[in-house]
MIVEXLUM-973757 format. One record per residue: residue in three letters; x, y, z of N, C-alpha, C in turn. Coordinates in steps of 0.02 Angstrom, whole numbers, plus 50000, padded with zeros to 5 digits. Example, Ala and Ser with C-alpha at 12.3 -4.5 7.8 and 13.67 -1.06 7.14 Angstrom:
2
Ala506604971650390506154977550390506604983550390
Ser506424988850354506844994750357506455000250394
# end
This chain:
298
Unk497944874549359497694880049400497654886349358
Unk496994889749349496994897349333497134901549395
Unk497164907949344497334914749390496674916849423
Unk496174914849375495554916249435495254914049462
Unk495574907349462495224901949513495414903549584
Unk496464905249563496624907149634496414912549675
Unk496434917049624495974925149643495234923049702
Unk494944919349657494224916849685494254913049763
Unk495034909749761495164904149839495364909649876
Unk495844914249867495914917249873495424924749940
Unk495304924649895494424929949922494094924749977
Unk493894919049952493504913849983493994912550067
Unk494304911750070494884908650111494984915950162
Unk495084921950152495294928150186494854931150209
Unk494184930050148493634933050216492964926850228
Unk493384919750226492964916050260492284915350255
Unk491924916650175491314917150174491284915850081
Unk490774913450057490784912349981490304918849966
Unk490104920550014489394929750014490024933850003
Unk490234933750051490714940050048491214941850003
Unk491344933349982491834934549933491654934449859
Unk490794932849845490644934449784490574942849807
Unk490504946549837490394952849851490914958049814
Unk491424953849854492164957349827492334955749766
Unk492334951249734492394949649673492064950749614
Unk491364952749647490814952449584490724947849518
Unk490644940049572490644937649553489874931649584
Unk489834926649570489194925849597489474918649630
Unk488944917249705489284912449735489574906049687
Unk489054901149652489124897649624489574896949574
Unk489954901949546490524902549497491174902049551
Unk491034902549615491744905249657491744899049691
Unk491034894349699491224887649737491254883549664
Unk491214884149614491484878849553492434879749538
Unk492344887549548493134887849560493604884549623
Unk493384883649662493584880749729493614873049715
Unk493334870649697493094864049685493374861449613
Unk493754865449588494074863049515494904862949563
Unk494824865849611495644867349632495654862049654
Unk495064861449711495084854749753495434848449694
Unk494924845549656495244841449613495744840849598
Unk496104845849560496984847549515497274845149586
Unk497144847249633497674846849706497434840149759
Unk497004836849720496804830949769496774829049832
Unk496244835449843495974833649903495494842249940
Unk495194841650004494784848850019495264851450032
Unk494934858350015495474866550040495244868550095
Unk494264868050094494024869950140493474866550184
Unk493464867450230492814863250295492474867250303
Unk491684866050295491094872350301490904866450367
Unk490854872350425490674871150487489894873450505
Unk489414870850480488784874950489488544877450434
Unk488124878850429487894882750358488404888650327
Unk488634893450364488914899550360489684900050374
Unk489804896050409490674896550429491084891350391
Unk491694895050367492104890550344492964891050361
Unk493144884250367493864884850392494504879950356
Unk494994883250341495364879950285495844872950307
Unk495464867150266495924862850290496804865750282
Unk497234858450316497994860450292498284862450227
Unk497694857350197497854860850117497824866950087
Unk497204869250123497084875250116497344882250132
Unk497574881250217498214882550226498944886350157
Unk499174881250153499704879050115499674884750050
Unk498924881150051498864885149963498604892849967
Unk498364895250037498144903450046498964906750060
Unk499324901850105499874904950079500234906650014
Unk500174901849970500474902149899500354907549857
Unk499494907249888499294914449849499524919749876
Unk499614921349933499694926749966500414928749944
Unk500814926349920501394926249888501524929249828
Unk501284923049784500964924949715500734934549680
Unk500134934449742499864940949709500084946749754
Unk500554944849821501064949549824501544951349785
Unk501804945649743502434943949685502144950849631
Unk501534948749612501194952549544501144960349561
Unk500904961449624500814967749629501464973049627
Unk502244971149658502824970149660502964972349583
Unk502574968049552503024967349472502644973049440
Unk501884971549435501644978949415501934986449431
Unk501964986349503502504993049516503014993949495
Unk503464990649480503924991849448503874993649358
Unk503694989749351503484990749267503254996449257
Unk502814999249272502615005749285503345011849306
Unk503445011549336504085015249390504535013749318
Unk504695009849295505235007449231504925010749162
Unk504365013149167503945017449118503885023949131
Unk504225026749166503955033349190503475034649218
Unk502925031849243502235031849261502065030249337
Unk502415029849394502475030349456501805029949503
Unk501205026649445500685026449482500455020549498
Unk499775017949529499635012349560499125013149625
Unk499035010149655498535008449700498985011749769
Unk498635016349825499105015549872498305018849927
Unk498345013349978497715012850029498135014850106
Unk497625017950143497735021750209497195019450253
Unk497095016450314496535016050374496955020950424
Unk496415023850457496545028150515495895028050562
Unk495825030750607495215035350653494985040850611
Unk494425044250626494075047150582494415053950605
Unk494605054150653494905059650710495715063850663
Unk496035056750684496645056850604496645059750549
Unk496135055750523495905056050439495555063350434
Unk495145068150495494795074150493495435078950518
Unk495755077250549496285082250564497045085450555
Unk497305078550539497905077550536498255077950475
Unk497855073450425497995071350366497945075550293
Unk497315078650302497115081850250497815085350200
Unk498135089150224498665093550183499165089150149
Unk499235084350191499775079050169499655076750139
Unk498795074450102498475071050056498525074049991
Unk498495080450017498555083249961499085085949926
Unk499615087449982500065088549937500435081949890
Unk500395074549907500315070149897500335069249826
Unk499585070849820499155069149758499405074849723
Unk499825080549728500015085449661500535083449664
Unk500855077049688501535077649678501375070249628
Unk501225066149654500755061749615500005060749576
Unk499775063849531499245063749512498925056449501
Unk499335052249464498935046949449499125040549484
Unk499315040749577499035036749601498405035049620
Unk498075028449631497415028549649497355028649719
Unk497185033649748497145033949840496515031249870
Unk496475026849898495985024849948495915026350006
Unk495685029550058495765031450130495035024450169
Unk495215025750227494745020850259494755022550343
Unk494125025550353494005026050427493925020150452
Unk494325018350499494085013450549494105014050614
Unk493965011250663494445010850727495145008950727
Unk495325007950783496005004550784496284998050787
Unk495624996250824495764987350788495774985950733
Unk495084989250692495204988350624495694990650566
Unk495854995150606496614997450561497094993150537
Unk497074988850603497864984750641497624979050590
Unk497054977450591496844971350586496714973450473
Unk496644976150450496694978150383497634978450379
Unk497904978950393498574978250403498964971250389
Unk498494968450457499004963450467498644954650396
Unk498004959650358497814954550336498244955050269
Unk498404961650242498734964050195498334966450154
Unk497654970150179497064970750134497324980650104
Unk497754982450168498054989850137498724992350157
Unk499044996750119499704996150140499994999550186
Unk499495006250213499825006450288499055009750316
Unk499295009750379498665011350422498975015950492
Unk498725021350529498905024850572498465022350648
Unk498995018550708498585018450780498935019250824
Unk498795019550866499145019850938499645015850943
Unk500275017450940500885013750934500565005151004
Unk500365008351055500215001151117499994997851087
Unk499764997351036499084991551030499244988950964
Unk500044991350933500244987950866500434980050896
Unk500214974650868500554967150883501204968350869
Unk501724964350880502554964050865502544960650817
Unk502134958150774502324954350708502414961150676
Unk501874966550670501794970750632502374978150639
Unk502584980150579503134988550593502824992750594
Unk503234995150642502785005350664503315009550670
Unk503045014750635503705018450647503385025650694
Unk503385028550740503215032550792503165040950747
Unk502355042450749502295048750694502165053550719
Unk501715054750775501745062050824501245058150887
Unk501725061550963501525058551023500685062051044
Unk500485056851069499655057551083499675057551169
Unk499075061151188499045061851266498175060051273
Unk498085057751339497625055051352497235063151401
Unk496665066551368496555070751409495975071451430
Unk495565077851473495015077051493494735083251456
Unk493995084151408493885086751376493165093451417
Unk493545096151416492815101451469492745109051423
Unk492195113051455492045117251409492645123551463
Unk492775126651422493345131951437493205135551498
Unk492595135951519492395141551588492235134051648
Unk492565129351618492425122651679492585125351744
Unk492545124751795492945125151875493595121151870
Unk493595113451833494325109451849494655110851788
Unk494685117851737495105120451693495555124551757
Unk495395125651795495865129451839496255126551909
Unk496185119351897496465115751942497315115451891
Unk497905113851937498555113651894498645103951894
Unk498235100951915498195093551913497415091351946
Unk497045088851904496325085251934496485079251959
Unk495975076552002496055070452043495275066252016
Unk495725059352021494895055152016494205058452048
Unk494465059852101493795062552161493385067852112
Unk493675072652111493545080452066493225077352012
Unk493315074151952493125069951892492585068451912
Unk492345062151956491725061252003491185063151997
Unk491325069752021490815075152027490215075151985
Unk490505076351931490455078851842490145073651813
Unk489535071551750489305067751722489765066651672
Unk489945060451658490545058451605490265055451542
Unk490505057251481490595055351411491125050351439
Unk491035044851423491545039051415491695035051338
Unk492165030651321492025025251265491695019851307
Unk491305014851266490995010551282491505005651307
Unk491085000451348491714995951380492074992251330
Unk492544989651366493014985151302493284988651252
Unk493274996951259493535000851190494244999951208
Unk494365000751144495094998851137495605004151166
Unk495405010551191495865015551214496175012251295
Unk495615009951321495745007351402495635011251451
Unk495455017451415495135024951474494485020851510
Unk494025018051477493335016651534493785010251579
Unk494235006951544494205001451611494615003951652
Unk495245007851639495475009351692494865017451732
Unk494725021251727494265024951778493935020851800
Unk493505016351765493145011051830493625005651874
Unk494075006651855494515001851895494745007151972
Unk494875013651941495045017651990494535022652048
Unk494015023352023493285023652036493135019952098
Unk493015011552077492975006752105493425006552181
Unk494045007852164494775007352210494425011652250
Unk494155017052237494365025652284493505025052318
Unk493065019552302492575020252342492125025652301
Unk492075030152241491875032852210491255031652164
Unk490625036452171490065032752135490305038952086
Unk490075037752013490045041851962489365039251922
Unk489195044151893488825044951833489055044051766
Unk488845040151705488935041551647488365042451605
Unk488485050251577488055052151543487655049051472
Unk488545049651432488665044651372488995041751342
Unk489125036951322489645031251294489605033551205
Unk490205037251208490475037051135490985035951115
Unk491245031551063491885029851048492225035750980
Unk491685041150987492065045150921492165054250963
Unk492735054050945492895061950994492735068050952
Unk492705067650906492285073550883491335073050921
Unk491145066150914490435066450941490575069751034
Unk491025065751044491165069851125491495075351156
Unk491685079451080491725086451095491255087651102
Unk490785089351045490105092451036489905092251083
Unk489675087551118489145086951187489685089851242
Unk490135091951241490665092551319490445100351298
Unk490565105651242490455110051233489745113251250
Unk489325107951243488595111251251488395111151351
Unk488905107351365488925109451451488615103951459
Unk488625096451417488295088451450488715084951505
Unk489335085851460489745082351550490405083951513
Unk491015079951540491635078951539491825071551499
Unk492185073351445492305068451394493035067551417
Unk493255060451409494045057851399494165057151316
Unk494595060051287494985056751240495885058051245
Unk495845053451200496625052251163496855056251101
Unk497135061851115497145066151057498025067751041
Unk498005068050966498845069550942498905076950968
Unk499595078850984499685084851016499835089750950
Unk499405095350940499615098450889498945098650849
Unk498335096050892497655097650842497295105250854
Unk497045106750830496895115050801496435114450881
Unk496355122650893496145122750980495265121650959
Unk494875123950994494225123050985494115128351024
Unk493755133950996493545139351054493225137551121
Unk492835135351115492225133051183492485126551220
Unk493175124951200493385117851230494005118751254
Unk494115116351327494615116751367495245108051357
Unk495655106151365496215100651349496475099851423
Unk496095096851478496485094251533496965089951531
Unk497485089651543498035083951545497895080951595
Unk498055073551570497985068451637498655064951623
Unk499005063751607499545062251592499925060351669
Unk499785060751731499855058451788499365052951800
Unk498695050651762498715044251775498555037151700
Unk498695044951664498625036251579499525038951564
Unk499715033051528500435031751478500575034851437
Unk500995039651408501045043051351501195036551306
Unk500825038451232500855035551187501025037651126
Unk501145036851076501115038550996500765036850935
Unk500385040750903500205038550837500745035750797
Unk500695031550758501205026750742501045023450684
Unk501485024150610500995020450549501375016250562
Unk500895011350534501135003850548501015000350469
Unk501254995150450501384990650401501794983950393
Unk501204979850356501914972750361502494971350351
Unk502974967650397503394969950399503744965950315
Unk503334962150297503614960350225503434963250152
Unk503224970350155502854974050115503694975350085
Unk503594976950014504034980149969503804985849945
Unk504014992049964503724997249934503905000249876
Unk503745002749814503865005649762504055012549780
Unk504395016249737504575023249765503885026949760
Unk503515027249733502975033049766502495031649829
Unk502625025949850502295023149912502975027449954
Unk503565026549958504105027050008503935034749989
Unk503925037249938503875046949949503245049749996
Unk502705043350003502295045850039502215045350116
Unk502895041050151503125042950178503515047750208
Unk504005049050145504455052350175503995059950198
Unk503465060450138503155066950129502635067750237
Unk502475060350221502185060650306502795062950362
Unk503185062250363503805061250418504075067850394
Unk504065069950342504385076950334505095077150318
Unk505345070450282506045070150230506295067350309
Unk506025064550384506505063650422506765057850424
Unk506125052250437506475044250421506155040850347
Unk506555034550316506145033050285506245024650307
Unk505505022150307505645015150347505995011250276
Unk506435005250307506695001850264506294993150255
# end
């Protein structure tokens, strides 16, 4: 067995495609299925079952052996950090997924003070949603990612980073800025910015769930899943936007922050990471530097 054969099963096996994984590799299909197929041999027998032209799924063998790797080039990466760290040189690869919301608001200063405290780590950031956060996480594709503490799986660790509220977004001279609690009914009224169905927050299914209950017809204006896009339009006087926002984001002149917090769950932004990750010390300072010297996960 070579190192880049496994590299190549590797790629092939995690994102389930010989396209995608000559993509990532830069490498070309036919070099990555001769690599596959030299393993097959040495190990006597398939790694993988192509189901259709395009889909592929790993026999037991295959199995077996995506674990090995997954081991392996956890092992290497492990050893590189250290060697480094044992050199004076404290640098290396260190990757972040968040919301764009996060990554535009929250993060910036911390990034940077970061990077002058470390110059020659290599930083990657990555907007995603929050599935995709969770789900870049739990594949081990980066080493931590920021979501809504609800929606972390229990395989995966979170450690709780600043509490988020579910609110109603209106322009500052609204009429229900001067209510001391809004009601479904009142909401109603008003043309709504929603997320699209099935978004992962649970604001559209529960209002239509409650909507529905109360005998209530509503309007929706527009379905956006990004809250900066559903400020903008709440400000220009289009309707009434829901988001999920960390408490502590900069005010917005022309934009009012209804609390609803009487009918969604308080929640938390929450970085999350596997729970079998080994961190090197400049990964753990970039914690501590997030949390503010308060916890550091173990």
């Amino acid at each position: 067995m070579e190192w880049q054969q496994l590299l190549g099963f590797y790629q092939v096996a995690k994102l389930g495609s010989f396209t995608r994984a000559a993509e990532a590799t830069f490498r070309t299909q036919s070099a990555l299925s001769q690599q596959v197929k030299a393993l097959e041999a040495e190990l006597g027998g398939p790694l993988l079952e192509r189901l259709g032209k395009r889909r592929l799924k790993l026999t037991p063998a295959g199995e077996k052996l995506l674990a090995f790797a997954q081991e392996v080039l956890g092992q290497w990466d492990r050893l590189q950090d250290e060697l480094r760290t044992q050199a004076g040189r404290p640098q290396g690869p260190l990757s972040l997924a968040a919301p764009f919301t996060t990554l535009y608001h929250l993060l910036p200063e911390t990034l940077l003070a970061y990077l002058r405290q470390f110059p020659q780590v290599e930083l990657t950031l990555l907007d995603r949603p929050q599935s995709g956060v969770l789900a870049l996480v739990k594949e081990g594709d980066i080493d931590f990612g920021l979501a809504l503490e609800s929606l972390v799986p229990k395989e995966l660790a979170a450690w709780r980073w600043r509490p988020v509220d579910t609110v109603l977004l209106a322009p500052v001279d609204h009429p229900l800025t001067r209510r001391r609690r809004v009601t479904w009914r009142q909401i109603a009224r008003y043309p709504l910015i929603v997320p699209p169905r099935g978004h992962e927050s649970g604001s559209r299914r529960l209002l239509e769930e409650q909507f529905r209950k109360l005998g209530l017809a509503f309007r929706i204006i527009l379905e956006s899943s990004n809250v900066e896009l559903s400020a903008l339009y709440v400000e220009t006087g289009l309707g009434l936007a829901f988001a999920t926002l960390a408490r502590g984001l900069p005010p917005r002149r022309n934009l009012a922050f209804i609390p609803l917090g009487h009918y969604f769950p308080p929640d938390h932004l929450a970085l999350v990471m596997r729970r079998d990750k080994v961190l090197p010390p400049y990964k753990k300072a970039f914690i501590n530097l997030l949390f503010g010297d308060t916890i550091l996960p173990q």
